[in-house]
C-alpha positions as CSV (number, residue, x, y, z in Angstrom):
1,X,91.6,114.4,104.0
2,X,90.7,111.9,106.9
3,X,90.4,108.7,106.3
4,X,89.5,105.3,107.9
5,X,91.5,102.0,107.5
6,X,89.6,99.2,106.2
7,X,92.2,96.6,106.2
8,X,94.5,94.5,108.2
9,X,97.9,93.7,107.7
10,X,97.3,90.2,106.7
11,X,95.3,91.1,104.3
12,X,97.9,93.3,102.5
13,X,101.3,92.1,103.2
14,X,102.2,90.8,100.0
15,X,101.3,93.7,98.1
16,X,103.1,96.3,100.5
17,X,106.1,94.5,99.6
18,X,105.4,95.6,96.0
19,X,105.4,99.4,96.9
20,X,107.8,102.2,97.0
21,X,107.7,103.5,101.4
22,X,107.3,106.8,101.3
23,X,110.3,108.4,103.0
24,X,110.2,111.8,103.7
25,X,109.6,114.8,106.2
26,X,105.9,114.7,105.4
27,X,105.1,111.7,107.0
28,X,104.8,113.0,110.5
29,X,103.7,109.5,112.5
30,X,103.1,105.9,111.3
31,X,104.3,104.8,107.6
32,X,103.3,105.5,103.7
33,X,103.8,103.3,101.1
34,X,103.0,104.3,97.3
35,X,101.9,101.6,94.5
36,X,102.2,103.5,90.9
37,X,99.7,102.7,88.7
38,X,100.8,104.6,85.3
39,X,102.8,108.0,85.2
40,X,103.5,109.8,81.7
41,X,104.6,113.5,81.4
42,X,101.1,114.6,82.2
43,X,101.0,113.3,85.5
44,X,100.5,109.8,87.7
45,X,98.0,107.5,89.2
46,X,98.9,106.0,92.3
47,X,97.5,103.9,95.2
48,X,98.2,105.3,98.4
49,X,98.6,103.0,101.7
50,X,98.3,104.8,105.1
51,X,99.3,102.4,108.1
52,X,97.2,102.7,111.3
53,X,97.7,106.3,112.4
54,X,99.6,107.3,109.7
55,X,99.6,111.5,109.1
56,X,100.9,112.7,105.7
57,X,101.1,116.5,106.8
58,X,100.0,119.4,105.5
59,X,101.8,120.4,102.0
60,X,101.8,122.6,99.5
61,X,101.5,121.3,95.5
62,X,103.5,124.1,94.0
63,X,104.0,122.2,90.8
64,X,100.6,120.0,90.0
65,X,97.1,120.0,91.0
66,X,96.1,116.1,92.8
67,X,92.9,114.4,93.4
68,X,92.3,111.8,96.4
69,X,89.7,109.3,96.5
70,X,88.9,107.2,99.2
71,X,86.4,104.9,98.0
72,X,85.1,103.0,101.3
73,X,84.5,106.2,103.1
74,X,82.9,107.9,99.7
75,X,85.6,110.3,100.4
76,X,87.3,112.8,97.7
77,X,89.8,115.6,97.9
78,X,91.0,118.4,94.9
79,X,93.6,120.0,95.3
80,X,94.6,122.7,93.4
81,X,98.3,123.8,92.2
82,X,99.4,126.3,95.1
83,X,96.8,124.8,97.7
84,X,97.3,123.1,100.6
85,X,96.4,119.7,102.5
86,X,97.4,116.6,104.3
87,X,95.9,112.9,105.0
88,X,95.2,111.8,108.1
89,X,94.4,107.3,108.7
90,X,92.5,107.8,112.1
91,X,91.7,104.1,112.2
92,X,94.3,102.4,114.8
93,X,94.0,99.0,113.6
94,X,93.9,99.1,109.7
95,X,95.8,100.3,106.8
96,X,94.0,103.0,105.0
97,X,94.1,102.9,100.9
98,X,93.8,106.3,99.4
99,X,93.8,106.0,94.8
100,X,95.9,109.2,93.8
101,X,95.4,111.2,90.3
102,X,98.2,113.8,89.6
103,X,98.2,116.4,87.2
104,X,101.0,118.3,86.1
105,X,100.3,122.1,86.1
């Protein structure tokens, strides 16, 4: 999914400092932070934040299905358990805010 950042740092600052930074190997350039929102054994909602230029790469959900919304850019994603995608912030001035819904399969 490819999405464009709608707001500054400024504006979001304090509520980064809230998040959990998403560390890992698929977060090829920039930086990922994840909010939680509510997680039971079903699954999770979470906000995403993609910095300027941030690229979560392509990955596979082996074990649940998720569903991306982007809801400034009218944007949505599905993806199904086994399928692949990635997120992609092509704005280079502002963070990207993706709302994530997790399902597990």
């Amino acid at each position: 999914m490819v999405v464009i950042g709608r707001y500054s740092y400024e504006e979001i600052k304090d509520r980064l400092e809230k998040c959990e930074e998403l560390v890992s190997d698929l977060v090829v350039s920039g930086k990922c932070y994840k909010e939680l929102i509510y997680q039971d054994s079903m699954g999770s909602e979470e906000l995403l934040w993609l910095s300027p230029l941030a690229v979560i790469g392509v990955h596979q959900h082996a074990q649940d299905s998720e569903l991306y919304f982007d809801w400034y850019n009218n944007n949505v994603e599905y993806c199904e358990k086994e399928l692949k995608h990635g997120l992609e912030n092509i704005s280079d001035e502002k963070w990207a805010l993706v709302v994530s819904i997790k399902r597990n399969d």
